[in-house]
N, C-alpha and C positions, 0 to 999 in steps of 0.2 A: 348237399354239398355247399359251403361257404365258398362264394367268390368275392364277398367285398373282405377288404384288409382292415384289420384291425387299428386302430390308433398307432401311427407309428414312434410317438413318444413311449407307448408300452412296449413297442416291439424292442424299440432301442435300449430301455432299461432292462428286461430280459436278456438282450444280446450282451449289456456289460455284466451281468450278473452270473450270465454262463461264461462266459470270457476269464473271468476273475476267479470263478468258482467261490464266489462270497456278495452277500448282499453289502457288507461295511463295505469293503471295496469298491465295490461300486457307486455306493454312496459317496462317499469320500471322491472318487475321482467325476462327480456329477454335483458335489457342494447339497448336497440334500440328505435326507436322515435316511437308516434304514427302513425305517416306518412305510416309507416312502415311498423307496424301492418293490415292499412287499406289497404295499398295493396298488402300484403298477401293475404288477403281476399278478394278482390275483383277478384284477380287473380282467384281463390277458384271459387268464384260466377260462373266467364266464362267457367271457365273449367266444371264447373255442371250443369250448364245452368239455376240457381235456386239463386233468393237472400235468404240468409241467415241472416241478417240483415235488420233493418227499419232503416235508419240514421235518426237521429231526434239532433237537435242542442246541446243539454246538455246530450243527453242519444243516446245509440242503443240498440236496443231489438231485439233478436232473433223472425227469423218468424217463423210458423209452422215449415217449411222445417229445418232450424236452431233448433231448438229443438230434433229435430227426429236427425238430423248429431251428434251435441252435446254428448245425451245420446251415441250413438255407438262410438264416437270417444273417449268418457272418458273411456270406457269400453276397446276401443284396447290402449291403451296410458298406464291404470294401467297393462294389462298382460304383455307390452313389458317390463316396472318399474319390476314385478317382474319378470320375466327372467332373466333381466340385475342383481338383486339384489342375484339371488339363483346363479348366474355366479361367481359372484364376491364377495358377504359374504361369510362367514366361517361359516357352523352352528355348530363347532367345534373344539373352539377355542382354547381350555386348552389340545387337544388330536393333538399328531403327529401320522399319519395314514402313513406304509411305506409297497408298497409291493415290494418284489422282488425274485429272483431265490435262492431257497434253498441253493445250493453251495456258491452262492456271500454271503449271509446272513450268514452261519457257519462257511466259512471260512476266511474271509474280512471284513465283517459289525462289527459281534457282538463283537470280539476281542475288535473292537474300541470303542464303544456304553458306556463304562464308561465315556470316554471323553466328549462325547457330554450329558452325565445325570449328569456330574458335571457342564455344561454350561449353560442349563436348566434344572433345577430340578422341576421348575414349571409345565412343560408338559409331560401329561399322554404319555406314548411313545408303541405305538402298531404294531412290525415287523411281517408283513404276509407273507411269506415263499410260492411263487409257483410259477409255468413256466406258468400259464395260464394268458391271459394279460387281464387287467381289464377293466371293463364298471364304467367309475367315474360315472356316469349318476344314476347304480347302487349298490352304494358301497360308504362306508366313506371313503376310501383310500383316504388320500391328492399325494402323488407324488410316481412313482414307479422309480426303477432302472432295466433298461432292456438292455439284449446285445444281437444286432442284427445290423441291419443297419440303426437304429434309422428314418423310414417310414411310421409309426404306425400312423393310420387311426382316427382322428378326437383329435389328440393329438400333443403339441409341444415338440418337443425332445431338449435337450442341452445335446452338449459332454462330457462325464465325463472321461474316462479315453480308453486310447490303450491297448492291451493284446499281450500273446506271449505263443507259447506253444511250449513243449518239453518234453523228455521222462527222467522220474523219476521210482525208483525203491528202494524198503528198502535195505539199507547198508547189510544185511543177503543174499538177493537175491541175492543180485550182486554179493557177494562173493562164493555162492553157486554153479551158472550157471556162474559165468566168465564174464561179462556184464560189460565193463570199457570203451567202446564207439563204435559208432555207428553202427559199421563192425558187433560186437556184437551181432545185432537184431536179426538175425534168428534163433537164439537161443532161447530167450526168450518166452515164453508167453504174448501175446500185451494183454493190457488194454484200452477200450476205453470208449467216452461217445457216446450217439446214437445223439447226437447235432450232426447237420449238419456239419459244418465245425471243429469238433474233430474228424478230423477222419485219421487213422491208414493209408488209402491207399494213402490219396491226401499228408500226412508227407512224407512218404516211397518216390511215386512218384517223391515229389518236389527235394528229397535227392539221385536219384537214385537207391532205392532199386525197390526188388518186393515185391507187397504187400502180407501180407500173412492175414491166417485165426486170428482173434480176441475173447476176449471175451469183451463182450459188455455191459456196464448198463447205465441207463435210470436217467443221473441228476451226473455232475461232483464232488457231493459227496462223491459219491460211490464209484469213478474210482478212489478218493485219499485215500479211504476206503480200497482199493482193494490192491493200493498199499502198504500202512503201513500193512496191511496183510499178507506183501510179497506171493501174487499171482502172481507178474510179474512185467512187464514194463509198467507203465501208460502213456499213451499223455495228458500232464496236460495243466492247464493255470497257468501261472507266479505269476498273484495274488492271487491265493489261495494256493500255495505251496510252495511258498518263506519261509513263517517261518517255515514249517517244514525242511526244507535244513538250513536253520538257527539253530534249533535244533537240526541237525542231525538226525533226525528220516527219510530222503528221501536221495538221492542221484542223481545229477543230470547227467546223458548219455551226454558224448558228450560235443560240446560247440557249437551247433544251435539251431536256435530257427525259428518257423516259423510265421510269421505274418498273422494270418487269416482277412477274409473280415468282421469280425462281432468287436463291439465297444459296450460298454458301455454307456447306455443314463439315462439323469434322463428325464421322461417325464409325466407330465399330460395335462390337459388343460390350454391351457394360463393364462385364469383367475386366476387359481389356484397360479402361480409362482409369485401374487403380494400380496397374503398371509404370513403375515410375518412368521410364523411358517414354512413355507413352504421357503423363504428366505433363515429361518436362518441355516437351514438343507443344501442347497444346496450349501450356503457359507461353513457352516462344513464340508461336506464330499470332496467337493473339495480341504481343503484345508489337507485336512487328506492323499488324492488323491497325493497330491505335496511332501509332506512329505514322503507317501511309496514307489514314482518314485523315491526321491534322495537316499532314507534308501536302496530301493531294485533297482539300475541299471540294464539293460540289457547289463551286460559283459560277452557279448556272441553273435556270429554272429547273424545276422536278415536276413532271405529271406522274400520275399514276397512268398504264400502260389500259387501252382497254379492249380487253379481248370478248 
């Protein structure tokens, strides 16, 4: 009994060849000669040990054996067709599907999202807000924005932007507890995110202090929530708290900033990123990207974070 499969470049010429019921035909609709075709097939033949054809001068006709491969080959040929076709269509074409991390989304995204609904006004545009990473397989999402180390398991990651983080505090606190740089800290009440690399000990550390006790919330919304609150000293990231230092409604500790291990990705499946909705998104936000690196500089030291 054969279990391995034959070349499927043979099987495919075969399947056009009993499709058409002609070798020209199928030639022709494959840009190659009959010649060609026939020894495809005949290769086919040896490797199965079975003719699949009766050569006859004007005509070839499938033998038994050739009918029975036939039917199963047309059968595996259209599931792989539609695989390729559910990979690479859009069954949702007029809708932009985006998920990404609540913070990046209320503090980054939506700001800008006028722009891009006066660019396309034609596309229904649907932001999903969460940390959990998504199954496309399961789900209409076209493209997400994720920040991590962009390694994400059966998905193509591109780089979208660098981060920096450092400790903000409302203008009232500061002036309240004395907080005008960094010597400042242990004074304070620390604000942090429970994300792995926001974290209050591995700053301290990098900067020479010691690390002290935190209060802690779950999603860097909160922790800039926390801060505008004046509960304390947040460890924020750069892009979500720049326009409020813009506003003056934050205040920024210091003049470091720490570069952590984690980055910005947009990622779905490959296929996904020759959809042009999906394109025309990732040309925008990039280019929105370039625009808030020049508007918002990093005029402020940079270490590298050390974990």
């Amino acid at each position: 009994m054969m279990d391995k499969l034959p070349p499927l470049q043979g099987l495919y010429y075969f399947h056009l060849a009993a499709a058409r019921g002609s070798f020209k035909q199928a030639a022709q609709e494959l840009f190659v000669t009959p010649a060609a075709i026939s020894q495809q097939i005949r290769q086919l033949e040896e490797t199965l040990g079975v003719r699949l054809f009766i050569r006859q001068h004007r005509k070839n006709t499938l033998t038994s054996e050739g009918e029975l491969l036939a039917r199963e080959v047309a059968q595996g040929f259209t599931l792989l067709q539609n695989g390729v076709r559910q990979i690479n269509q859009d069954p949702h074409p007029n809708q932009f599907s985006l998920s990404t991390q609540p913070s990046f989304a209320q503090h980054w995204l939506v700001p800008r999202l006028g722009n891009y609904r006066q660019r396309y006004p034609e596309l229904e545009l649907l932001i999903e807000p969460t940390n959990s990473l998504i199954n496309f397989q399961q789900s209409t999402i076209d493209l997400c924005v994720r920040y991590g180390c962009g390694d994400y398991a059966n998905v193509q990651s591109h780089y979208l932007m660098n981060e920096v983080l450092y400790p903000v505090c409302h203008p009232l606190y500061q002036k309240q507890h004395g907080i005008y740089q960094l010597s400042d800290l242990p004074r304070a009440e620390l604000i942090e995110d429970s994300w792995p690399d926001i974290d209050w000990r591995i700053w301290l550390e990098t900067i020479g202090q010691m690390p002290k006790a935190t209060l802690r919330y779950s999603g860097s919304q909160f922790v800039l929530e926390g801060a505008l609150a004046v509960q304390g000293v947040a460890l924020v990231k750069h892009s979500l708290a720049w326009r409020y230092l813009q506003e003056g409604k934050l205040v920024r500790i210091g003049d470091l900033g720490i570069k952590p291990i984690y980055q910005y990705y947009l990622c779905a499946p490959t296929g996904y990123f020759r959809r042009p909705k999906v394109e025309q998104f990732c040309d925008w936000i990039s280019a929105q990207v370039t625009e808030f690196e020049t508007q918002a500089p990093w005029d402020f030291n940079v270490v590298d974070a050390k974990y």
